[in-house]
N, C-alpha and C positions, 0 to 999 in steps of 0.2 A: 384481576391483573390484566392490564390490556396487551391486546395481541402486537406482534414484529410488525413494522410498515415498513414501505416503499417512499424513498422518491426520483426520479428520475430529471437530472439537470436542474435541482431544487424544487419543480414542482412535485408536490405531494400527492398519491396516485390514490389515498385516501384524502379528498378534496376537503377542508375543513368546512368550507362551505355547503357540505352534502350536495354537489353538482356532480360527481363521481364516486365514483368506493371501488375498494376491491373485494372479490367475493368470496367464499370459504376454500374456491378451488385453488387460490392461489398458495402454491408453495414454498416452504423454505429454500434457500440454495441447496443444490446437489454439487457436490466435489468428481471431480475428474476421477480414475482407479489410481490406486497404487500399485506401481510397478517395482520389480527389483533391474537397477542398473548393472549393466554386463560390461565388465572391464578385461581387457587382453591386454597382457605385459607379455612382449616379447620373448621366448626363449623359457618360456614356465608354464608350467600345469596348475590348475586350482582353479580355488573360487575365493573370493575379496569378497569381505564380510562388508559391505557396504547396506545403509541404511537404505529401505523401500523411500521412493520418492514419487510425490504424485503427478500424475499427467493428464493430460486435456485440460479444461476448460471448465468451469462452476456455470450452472444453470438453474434459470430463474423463471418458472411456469407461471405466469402471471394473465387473470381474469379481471374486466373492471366491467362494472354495471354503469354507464352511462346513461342518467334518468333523462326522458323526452324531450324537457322544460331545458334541457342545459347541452344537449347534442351538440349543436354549432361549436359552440365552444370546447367541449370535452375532443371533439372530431379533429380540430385543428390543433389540439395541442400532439396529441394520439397519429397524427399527421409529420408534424416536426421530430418527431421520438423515429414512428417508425420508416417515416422516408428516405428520413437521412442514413447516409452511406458513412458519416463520420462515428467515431466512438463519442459515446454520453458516460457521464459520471451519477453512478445508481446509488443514492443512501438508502442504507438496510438500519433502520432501529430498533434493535430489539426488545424482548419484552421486558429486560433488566434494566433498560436505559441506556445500554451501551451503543455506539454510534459508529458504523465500520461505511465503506465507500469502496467501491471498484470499478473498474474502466466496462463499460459493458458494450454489445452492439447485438441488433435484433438480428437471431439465427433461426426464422423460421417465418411462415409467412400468418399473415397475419387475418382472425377469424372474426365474424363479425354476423349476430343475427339477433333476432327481436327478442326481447321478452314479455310475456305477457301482454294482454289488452293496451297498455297507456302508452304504447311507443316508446319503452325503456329496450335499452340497448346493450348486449353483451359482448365485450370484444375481448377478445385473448391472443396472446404470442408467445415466445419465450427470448429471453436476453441471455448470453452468457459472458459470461465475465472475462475478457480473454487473456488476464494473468494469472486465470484458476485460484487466485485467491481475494478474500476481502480484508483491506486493514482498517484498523482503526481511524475515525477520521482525524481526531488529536493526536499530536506526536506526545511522546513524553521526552523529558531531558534528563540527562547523563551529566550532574554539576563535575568541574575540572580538574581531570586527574593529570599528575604529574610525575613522571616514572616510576612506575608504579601498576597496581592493580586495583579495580574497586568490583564488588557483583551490588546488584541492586534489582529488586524484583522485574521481571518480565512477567506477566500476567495477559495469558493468550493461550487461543485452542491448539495451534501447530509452534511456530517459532514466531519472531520480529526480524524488521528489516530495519539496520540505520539508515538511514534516507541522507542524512546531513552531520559531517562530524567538521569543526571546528579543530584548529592545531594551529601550535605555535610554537615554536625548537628553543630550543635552549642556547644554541650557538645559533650566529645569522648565516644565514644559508643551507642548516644543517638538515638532516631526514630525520622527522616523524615517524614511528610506525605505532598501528593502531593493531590490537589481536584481540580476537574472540578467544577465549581460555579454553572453553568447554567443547567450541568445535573448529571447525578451521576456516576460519575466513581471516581475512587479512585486510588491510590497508596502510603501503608505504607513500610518504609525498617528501622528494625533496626539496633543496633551496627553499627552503622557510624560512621567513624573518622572523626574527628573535623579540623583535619592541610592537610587530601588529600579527594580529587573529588574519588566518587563511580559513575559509569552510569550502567544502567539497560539499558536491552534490553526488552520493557514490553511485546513483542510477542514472546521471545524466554527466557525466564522466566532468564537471563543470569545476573550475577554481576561482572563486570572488576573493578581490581585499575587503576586510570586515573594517568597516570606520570606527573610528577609538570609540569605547564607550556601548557600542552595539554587541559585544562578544556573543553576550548569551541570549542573543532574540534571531543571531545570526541563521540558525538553521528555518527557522520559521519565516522569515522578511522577503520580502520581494527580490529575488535575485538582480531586479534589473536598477536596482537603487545600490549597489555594490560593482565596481569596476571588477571586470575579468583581470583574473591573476595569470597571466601566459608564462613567467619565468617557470613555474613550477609543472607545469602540464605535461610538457616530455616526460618528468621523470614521475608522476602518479603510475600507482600498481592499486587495482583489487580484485578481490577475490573474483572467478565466474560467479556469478548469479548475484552479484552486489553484496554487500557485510552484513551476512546473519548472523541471529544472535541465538544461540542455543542454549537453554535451558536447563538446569541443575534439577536433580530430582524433586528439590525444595522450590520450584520454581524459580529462582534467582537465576541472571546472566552474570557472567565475570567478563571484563575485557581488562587488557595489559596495554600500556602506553610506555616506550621508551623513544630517549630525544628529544621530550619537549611535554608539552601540556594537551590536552583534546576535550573538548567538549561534544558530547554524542547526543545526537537526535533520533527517538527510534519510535516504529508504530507498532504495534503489534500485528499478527497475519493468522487469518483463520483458512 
């Protein structure tokens, strides 16, 4: 069975070309702790049974053997990775196939010394992920529900995030709302057109017109080929921490749509 890989801004840190590899040191992601949240309601004693939630940051101990013949080259890519001050997007393949990404940046400084007679090279650092989690790199879809409820598997190590939900009202100008069943997140949007698809971007607070005919590639397409929707942006609502989707002991999610029609985009999150 072959072992999880790395890659980093698409190059792969396991070089196919055998110019790089990573070495047995390198680790799987480590998760932030789980904490319990402490909430105070005004004028009351107790404790709020609130679920533990995790915090910090996912880290990622990574070693790569840089053979002598290939240095230049491994050094400058090894260069752009760790010089830069901006955030890289890290793909993690597991050893099932599955395909997860996260926004990473180097948090530590970076090692670097011989191996061996033939001028092979070992460098190491660590990245951590700074949303503490990894999702899946494909989204799945949530085909059109319309007032009404539908659950359909979630299949994922903690919950999923909808990234992108589509809606469309049933009266012109009316409010959408979009609900997780199983836990509490939310999404309202008013002044909806009735005859075209609106998609929201629920982590980038963003509203597109969907062109006729695109509904369901909506959540996946290039924002910037879809006009900004401004009537409806005042009046968007969601949830803190964007529309998750919780999980049914059976693994399934349920979401409720009343108002109109929604089509959901969701990744899963480890």
């Amino acid at each position: 069975m072959p072992n999880d890989t790395y890659s980093i801004d698409g190059v792969p840190l396991d070089d196919p070309a055998g110019r790089w590899l990573l070495t047995a040191k390198t680790e799987l992601p480590q998760w932030g702790s789980m904490v319990s949240p402490s909430v105070k309601v005004p004028r009351y004693d107790g404790v709020l049974a609130l679920a533990p939630m995790a915090a910090g940051v996912s880290t990622v101990k990574l070693e790569l053997l840089i053979l002598a013949a290939h240095q230049t080259a491994g050094l400058r890519i090894l260069r752009r990775i760790t010089g830069a001050r901006s955030l890289h997007t890290m793909g993690w393949t597991r050893r099932d196939g599955e395909e997860l990404e996260a926004q990473v940046r180097v948090s530590s400084s970076v090692s670097a010394k011989p191996k061996g007679v033939d001028g092979d090279l070992l460098v190491s650092f660590t990245v951590e992920a700074v949303a503490g989690e990894w999702r899946r790199k494909t989204p799945e879809r949530v085909d059109a529900v319309t007032n009404g409820r539908k659950s359909f598997p979630v299949v994922s190590g903690k919950d999923a995030i909808a990234t992108h939900i589509a809606v469309k009202a049933d009266t012109d100008g009316g409010t959408v709302v979009v609900r997780d069943i199983i836990g509490d997140s939310s999404l309202s949007v008013g002044r909806v057109p009735s005859q075209q698809w609106l998609v929201i971007d629920t982590e980038g607070w963003d509203v597109r017109s969907v062109p006729a005919g695109r509904e369901l590639t909506a959540g996946v397409d290039d924002p910037t080929t879809m006009p900004v929707y401004q009537r409806a942006t005042p009046t968007l609502s969601i949830s803190p921490g964007g529309f998750r989707l919780t999980q049914r002991e059976n693994g399934d999610g349920v979401i409720e749509v009343n108002g109109g029609t929604a089509i959901l985009w969701w990744k899963g999150a480890y």
